[in-house]
C-alpha positions in Angstrom: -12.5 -84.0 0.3 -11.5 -80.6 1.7 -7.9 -82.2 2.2 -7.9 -83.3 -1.3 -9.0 -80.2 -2.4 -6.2 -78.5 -0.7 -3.3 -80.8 -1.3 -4.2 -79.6 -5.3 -4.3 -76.2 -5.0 -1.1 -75.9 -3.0 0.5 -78.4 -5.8 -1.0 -75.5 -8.8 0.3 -72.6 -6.4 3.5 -73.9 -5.7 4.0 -75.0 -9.7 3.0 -71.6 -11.0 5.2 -68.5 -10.1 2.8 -66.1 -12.3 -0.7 -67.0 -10.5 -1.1 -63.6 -8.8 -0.4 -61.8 -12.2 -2.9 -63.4 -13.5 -5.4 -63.1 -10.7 -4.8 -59.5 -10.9 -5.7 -58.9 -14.5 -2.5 -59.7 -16.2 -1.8 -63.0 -19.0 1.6 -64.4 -19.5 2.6 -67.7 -21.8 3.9 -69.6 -18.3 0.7 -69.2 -16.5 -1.5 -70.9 -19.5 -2.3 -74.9 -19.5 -3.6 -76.9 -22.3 -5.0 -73.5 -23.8 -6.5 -71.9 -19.9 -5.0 -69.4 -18.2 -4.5 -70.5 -14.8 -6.3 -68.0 -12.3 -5.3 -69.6 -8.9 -4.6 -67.8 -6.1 -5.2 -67.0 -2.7 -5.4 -64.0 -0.8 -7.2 -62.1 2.3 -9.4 -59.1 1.7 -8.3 -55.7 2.8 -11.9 -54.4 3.0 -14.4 -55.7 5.6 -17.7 -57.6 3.8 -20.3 -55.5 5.0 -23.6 -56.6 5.0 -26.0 -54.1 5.6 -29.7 -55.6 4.5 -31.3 -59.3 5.3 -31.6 -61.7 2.3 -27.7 -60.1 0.6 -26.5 -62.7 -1.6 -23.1 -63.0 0.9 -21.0 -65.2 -1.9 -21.5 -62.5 -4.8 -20.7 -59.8 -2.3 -17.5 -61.0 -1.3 -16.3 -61.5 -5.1 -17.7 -58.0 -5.9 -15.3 -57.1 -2.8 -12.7 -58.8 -4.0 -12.8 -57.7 -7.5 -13.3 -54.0 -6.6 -10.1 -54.5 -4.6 -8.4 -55.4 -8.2 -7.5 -58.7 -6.8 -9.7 -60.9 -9.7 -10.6 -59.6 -13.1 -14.0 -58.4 -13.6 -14.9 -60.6 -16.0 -15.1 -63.6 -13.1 -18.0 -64.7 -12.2 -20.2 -67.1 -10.7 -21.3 -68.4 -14.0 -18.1 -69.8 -14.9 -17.1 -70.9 -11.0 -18.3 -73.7 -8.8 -17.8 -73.0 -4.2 -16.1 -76.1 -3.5 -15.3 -74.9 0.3 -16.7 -71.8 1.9 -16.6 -70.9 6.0 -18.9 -68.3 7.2 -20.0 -67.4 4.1 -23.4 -66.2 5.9 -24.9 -63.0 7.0 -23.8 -62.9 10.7 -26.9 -62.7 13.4 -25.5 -59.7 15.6 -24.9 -56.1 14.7 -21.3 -55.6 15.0 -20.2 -59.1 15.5 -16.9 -59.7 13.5 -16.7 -63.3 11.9 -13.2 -64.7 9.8 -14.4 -67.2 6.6 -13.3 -68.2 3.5 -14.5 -69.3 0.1 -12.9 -71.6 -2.4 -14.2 -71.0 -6.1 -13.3 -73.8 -8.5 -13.5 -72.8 -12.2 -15.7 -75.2 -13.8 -14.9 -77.7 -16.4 -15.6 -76.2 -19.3 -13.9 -75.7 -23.0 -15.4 -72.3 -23.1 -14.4 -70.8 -19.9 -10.8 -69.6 -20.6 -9.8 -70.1 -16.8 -8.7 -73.0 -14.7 -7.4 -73.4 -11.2 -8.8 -72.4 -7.8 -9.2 -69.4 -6.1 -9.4 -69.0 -2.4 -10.8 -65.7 -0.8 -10.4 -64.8 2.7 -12.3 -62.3 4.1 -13.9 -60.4 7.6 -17.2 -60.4 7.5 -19.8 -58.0 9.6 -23.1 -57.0 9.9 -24.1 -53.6 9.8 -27.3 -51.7 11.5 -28.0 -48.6 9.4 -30.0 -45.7 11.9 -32.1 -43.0 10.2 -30.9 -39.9 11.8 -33.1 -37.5 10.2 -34.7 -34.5 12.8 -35.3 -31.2 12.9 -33.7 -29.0 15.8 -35.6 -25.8 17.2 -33.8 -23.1 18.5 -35.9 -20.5 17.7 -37.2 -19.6 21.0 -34.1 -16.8 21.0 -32.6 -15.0 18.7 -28.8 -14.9 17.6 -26.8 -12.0 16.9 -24.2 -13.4 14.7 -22.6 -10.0 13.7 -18.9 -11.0 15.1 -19.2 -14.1 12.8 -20.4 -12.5 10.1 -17.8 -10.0 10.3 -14.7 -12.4 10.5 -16.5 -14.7 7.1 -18.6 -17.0 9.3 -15.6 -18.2 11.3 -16.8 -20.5 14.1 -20.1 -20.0 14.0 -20.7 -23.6 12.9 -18.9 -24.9 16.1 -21.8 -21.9 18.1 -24.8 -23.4 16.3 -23.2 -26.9 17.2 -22.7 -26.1 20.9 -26.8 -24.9 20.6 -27.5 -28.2 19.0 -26.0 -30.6 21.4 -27.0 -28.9 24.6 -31.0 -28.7 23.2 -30.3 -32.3 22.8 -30.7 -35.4 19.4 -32.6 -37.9 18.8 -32.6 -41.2 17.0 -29.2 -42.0 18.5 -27.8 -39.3 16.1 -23.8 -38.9 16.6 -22.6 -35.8 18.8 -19.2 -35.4 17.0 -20.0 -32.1 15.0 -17.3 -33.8 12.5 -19.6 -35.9 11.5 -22.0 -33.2 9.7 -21.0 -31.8 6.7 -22.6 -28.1 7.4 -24.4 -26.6 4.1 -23.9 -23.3 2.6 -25.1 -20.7 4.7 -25.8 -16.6 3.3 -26.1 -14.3 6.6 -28.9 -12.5 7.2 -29.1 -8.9 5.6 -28.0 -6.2 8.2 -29.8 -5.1 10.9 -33.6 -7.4 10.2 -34.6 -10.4 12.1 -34.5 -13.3 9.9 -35.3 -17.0 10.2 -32.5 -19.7 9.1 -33.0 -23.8 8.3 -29.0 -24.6 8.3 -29.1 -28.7 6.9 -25.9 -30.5 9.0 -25.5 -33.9 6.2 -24.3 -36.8 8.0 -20.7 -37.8 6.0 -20.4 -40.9 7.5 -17.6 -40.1 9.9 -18.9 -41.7 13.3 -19.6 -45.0 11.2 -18.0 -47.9 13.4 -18.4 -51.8 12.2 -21.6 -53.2 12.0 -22.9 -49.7 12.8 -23.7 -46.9 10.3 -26.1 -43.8 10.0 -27.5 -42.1 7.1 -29.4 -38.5 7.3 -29.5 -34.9 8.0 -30.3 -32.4 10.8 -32.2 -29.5 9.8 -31.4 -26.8 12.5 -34.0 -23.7 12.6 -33.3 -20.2 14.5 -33.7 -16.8 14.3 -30.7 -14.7 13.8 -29.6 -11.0 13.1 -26.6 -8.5 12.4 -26.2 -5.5 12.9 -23.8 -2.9 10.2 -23.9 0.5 10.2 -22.7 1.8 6.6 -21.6 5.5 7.4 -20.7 8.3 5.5 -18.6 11.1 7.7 -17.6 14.2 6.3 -15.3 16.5 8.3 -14.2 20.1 8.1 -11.4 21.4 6.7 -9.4 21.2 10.4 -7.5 18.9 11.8 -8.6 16.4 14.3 -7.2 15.0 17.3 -7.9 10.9 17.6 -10.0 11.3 20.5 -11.8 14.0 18.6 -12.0 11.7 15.2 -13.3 8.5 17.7 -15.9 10.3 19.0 -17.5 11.8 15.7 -17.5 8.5 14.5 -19.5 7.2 17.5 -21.7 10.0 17.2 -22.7 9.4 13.7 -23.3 5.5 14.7 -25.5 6.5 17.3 -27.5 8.9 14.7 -27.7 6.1 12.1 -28.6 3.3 14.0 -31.7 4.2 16.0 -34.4 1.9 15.8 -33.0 -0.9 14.7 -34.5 -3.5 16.2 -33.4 -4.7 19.5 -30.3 -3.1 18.7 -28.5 -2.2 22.1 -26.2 1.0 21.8 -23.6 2.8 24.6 -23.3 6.1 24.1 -19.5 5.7 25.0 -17.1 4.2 22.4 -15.1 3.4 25.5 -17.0 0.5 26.4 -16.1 -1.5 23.5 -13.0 -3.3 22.1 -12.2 -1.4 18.4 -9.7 -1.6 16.6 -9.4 2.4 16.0 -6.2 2.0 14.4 -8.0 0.9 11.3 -10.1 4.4 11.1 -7.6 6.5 9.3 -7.8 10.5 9.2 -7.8 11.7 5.7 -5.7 14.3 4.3 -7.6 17.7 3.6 -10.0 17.0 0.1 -9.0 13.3 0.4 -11.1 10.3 1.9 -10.4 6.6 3.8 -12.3 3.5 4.1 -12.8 1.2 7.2 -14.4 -1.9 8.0 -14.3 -2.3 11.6 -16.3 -4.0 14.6 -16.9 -2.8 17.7 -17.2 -6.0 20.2 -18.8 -5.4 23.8 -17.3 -4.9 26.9 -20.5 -5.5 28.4 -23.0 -8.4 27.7 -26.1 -6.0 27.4 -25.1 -4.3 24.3 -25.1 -5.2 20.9 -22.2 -5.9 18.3 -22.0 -3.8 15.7 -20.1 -3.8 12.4 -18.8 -0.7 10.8 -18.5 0.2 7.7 -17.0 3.5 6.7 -15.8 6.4 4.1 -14.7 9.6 6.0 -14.6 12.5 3.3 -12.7 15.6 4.8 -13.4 18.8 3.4 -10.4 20.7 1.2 -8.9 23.9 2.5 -11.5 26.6 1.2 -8.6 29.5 0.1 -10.2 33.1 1.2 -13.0 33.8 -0.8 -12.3 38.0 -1.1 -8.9 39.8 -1.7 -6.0 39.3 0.7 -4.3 42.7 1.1 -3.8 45.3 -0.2 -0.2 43.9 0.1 2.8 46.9 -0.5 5.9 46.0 -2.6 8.1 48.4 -2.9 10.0 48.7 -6.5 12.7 50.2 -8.5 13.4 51.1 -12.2 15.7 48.0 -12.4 13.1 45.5 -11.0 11.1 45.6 -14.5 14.3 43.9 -16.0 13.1 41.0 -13.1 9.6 40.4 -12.8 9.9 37.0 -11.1 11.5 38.7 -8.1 8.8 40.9 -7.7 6.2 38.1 -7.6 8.7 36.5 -5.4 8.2 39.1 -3.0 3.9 39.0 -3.4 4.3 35.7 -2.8 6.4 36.3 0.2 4.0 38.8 1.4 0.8 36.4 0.4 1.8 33.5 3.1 1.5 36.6 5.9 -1.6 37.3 5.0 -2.6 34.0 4.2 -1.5 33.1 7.7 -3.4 35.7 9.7 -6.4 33.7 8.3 -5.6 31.0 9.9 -5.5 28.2 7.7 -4.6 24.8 9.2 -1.8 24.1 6.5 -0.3 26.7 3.4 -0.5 25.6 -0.3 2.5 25.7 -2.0 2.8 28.5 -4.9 2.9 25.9 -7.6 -0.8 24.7 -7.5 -1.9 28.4 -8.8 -1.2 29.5 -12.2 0.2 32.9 -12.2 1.1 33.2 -15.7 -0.4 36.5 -16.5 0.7 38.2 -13.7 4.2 39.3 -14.8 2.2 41.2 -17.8 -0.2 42.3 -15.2 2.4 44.0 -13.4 4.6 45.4 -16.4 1.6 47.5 -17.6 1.0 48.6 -14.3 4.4 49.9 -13.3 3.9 52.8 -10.9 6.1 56.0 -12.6 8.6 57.5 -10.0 7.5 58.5 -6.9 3.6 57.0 -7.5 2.0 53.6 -6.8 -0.7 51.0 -8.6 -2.9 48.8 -6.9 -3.5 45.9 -9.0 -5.7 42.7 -8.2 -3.7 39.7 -8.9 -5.5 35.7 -9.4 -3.7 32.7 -9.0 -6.0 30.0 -10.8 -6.1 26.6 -8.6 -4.8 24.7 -10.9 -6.4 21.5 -9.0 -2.9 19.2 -8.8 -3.2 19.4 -5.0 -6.5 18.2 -3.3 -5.7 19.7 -0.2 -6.6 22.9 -1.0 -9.6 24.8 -3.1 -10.4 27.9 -4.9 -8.0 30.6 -6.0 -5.3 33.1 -4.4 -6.8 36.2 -4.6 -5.0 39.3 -4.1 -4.4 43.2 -4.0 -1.1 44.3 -4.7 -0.1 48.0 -4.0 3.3 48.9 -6.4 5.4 51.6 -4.8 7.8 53.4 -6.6 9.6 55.5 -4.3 12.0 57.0 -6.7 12.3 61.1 -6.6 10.5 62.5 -9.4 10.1 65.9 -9.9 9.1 67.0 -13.7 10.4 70.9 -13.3 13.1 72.3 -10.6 14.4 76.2 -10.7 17.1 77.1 -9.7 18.5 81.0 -9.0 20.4 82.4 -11.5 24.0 80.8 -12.2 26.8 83.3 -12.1 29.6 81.6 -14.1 32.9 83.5 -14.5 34.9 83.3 -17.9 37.4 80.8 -16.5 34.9 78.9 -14.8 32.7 78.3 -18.4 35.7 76.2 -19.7 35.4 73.9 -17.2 32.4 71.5 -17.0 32.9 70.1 -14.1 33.0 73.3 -12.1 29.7 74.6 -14.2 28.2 71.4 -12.9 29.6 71.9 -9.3 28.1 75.0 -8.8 24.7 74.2 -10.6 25.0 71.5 -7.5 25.9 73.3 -4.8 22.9 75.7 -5.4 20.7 72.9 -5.4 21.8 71.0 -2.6 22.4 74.1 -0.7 18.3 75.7 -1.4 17.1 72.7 0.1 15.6 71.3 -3.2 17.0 67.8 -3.2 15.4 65.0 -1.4 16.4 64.5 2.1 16.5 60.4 1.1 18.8 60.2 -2.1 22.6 60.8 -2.1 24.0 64.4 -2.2 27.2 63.1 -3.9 26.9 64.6 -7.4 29.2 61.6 -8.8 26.0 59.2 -8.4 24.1 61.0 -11.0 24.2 61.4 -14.8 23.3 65.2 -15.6 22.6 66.2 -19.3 25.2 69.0 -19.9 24.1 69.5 -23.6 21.4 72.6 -23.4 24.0 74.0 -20.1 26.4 74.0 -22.4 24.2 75.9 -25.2 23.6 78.4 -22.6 26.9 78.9 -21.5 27.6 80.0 -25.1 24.8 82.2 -25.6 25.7 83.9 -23.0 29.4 84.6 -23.5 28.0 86.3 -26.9 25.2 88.4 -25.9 26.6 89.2 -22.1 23.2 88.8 -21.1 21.3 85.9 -18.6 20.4 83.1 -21.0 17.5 79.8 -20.2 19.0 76.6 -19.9 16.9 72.9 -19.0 18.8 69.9 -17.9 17.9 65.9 -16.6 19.6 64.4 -14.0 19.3 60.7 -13.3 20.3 57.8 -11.3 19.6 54.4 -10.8 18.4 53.0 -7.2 21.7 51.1 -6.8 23.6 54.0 -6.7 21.9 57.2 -5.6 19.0 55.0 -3.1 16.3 55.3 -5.5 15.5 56.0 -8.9 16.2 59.5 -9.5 14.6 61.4 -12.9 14.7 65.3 -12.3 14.6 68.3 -14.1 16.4 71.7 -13.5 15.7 74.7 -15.8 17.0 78.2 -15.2 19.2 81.1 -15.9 22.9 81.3 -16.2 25.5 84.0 -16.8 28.9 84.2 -17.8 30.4 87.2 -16.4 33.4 89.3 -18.4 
């Protein structure tokens, strides 16, 4: 019979070149006889039949194997086939133990079924043994400081609590591969409190081997802890050397983090691996962040994260006047107000210097706009000074630096100013009082000559603009009434030419003599 039955189906395989098609789900004209699509085929599962439980209806699982494979439609079934051969078509006795078999299907004879030929499945068939791995693991007899892994996003701390798991040892012939766990979710414990922790490991199936299979999870309980310090440093307005910026950092740590429980502190930064490179000075009024960890050169001490803002303190400008601060000016400076304030300016740095700031703003972050007015209506006259207190409003475009410029500003004018000179009497003969320039020569002369002149202008008469008008009246009164006659005159002179600014008076008598 079985050689009968074979002799036909290889006569149906080798006459229909579109079997397979159809076995797969597909219909063509060629494959159809007398109305029946012809389904025969043979073919070798690529899927092991598993059977994992006793009394598993073995025929219906290989055809579910076979068409979850997408090697038969899904609408075949054992309601419209007949086995007509079959090999080891039985749930094997021995976990493990591989068996080869086939099963020959036969669509029955029937005007409603829409199939005919024969289909011959080949499979592997094995019996699995399924263990519950299910346990809890204690490891809560210590305590885990898991700060490192914290810090670096819970990197390898599945492969420490794995290490902890193995070597306290699994039951229930649970796999030791930690690949074969999928690890839960975790959320660290909250800085710097003892906690307890149930981490669930999932079994995924990845130690599964034929015939042999777990199912389960491992609950793992411990007690863990982290340690963070969250600082906030401020610093003075002066500027630090690293060693200087490392050590007020540790100190603050220290401060912050007693009594935290069984936290274990050096009091030397040195005896820990940091990456100080991270911890960044800030500019004067600015501020830097860090997020660091300091790791333990020695087993008894703790880890310790550290998180940071380091605020550093502006540059406090002098709270009272600078000065007073002595500018010296001239006539022709009022034309050039700007160069004075140059000069304060100048003058300011000095000053601001000898109180010894650890940097110098620049001008620009004060406003000065007033102070050109300030000055013009407090122009020293010749020969006199103002002191004048001058503000330069922060105008809070630099951080580095707070509150205003503040200072006292002594004006000079060292021009020669005298409202009233007299002179002797000015014999001037008739020749002479045609001649203006020899009136104003010996009008000179007499006042050069009495010492009345200032030692620090120029002597050189040429230098000087001298109002001749009321000499001239004088000169002319006289020569009518023969007698001495009052005369007043200004003489002037810019800074550029006679040294300084030079307003004078002379008054006096003249005579021209017959």
């Amino acid at each position: 019979m079985k050689k009968l039955l074979g002799f036909l189906t290889s006569i149906v395989v080798a006459g229909s070149t579109a079997t397979t098609v159809v076995a797969c789900g597909g219909e063509d004209s060629t494959s159809i006889t007398q109305g029946k699509i012809n389904a025969t085929t043979d073919f070798t599962l690529t899927d092991l039949v598993k059977v994992k439980n006793a009394g598993t209806d073995i025929n219906q699982l290989i055809l579910s194997t076979a068409i979850s494979e997408g090697r038969l439609k899904d609408d075949i079934n054992f309601n419209i086939l007949d086995i007509t051969d079959q090999k080891n078509n039985e749930e094997p006795t021995v976990n493990g133990q591989k068996k080869e078999g086939y099963l020959v299907l036969t669509f029955r004879d029937d005007p409603s079924i829409r199939y005919t030929g024969v289909i011959t499945i080949r499979f592997t068939i094995v019996k699995e043994a399924t263990f519950d791995i299910s346990q809890e693991v204690n490891l809560d007899a210590e305590y885990f400081d898991v700060t490192e892994y914290q810090y670096y996003s819970g990197k390898g701390f599945d492969d420490f609590i794995w290490k902890k798991v193995v070597e306290k040892g699994l039951t229930n012939n649970a796999p030791t591969e930690k690949s074969a766990y999928n690890f839960s979710q975790l959320m660290f414990p909250p800085e710097n409190r003892m906690a307890k922790a149930s981490w669930v490991l999932e079994y995924n199936g990845g130690a599964d081997q034929p015939g042999l299979s777990y199912s389960g999870k491992i609950t793992v309980n411990f007690n863990w802890i982290r340690y963070q310090d969250n600082m906030a440093v401020e610093l003075p307005a002066v500027n630090f050397t690293p060693d200087l910026l490392k050590q007020t950092v540790w100190d603050s740590v220290q401060s912050t983090m007693v009594g935290v429980e069984n936290f274990k502190i050096s009091e030397q930064y040195q005896n820990y691996e940091i990456s100080w490179e991270e911890v960044k000075e800030p500019d004067f009024g600015g501020s830097t962040s860090f997020d660091i960890l300091a790791k333990p050169r020695q087993e008894n001490l703790s880890f310790l994260r550290i998180k940071g803002i380091i605020d550093k303190h502006a540059i406090e400008m002098p709270a009272t006047f600078l000065g007073p601060l002595e500018i010296k000016v001239v006539r022709a400076d009022q034309e050039n107000i700007d160069k004075i304030i140059d000069q304060i300016w100048t003058g300011a740095v000095d000053l601001l210097k000898n109180e010894n700031l650890p940097l110098l703003p620049d001008f620009s972050i004060f406003d000065t706009t007033n102070w050109s007015m300030i000055i013009k209506e407090n122009w020293p006259q010749l020969g006199l000074s103002n002191d004048i207190n001058l503000i330069g409003i922060n105008k809070h475009n630099d951080p580095r630096f707070n509150g205003d410029l503040k200072i006292t500003v002594k004006l000079i004018n060292e021009g020669f100013y005298q409202p009233k000179i007299t002179l002797d009497l000015v014999s001037i003969s008739q020749a002479d009082s045609q001649n203006q320039e020899k009136v104003l020569d010996d009008i000179w002369n007499i006042l050069i000559q009495n010492n009345l002149w200032d030692d620090n202008v120029s002597t050189d008469r040429s230098k000087y603009v001298i109002d001749y008008t009321e000499i001239a009246t004088a000169i002319n009164r006289s020569k009518q009434s023969g007698k001495q006659e009052y005369y007043s005159s200004k003489i002037t002179a810019d800074a550029i030419d006679a040294g300084k600014d030079v307003q004078v008076t002379l008054d006096g008598y003249l005579q021209v003599i017959k």
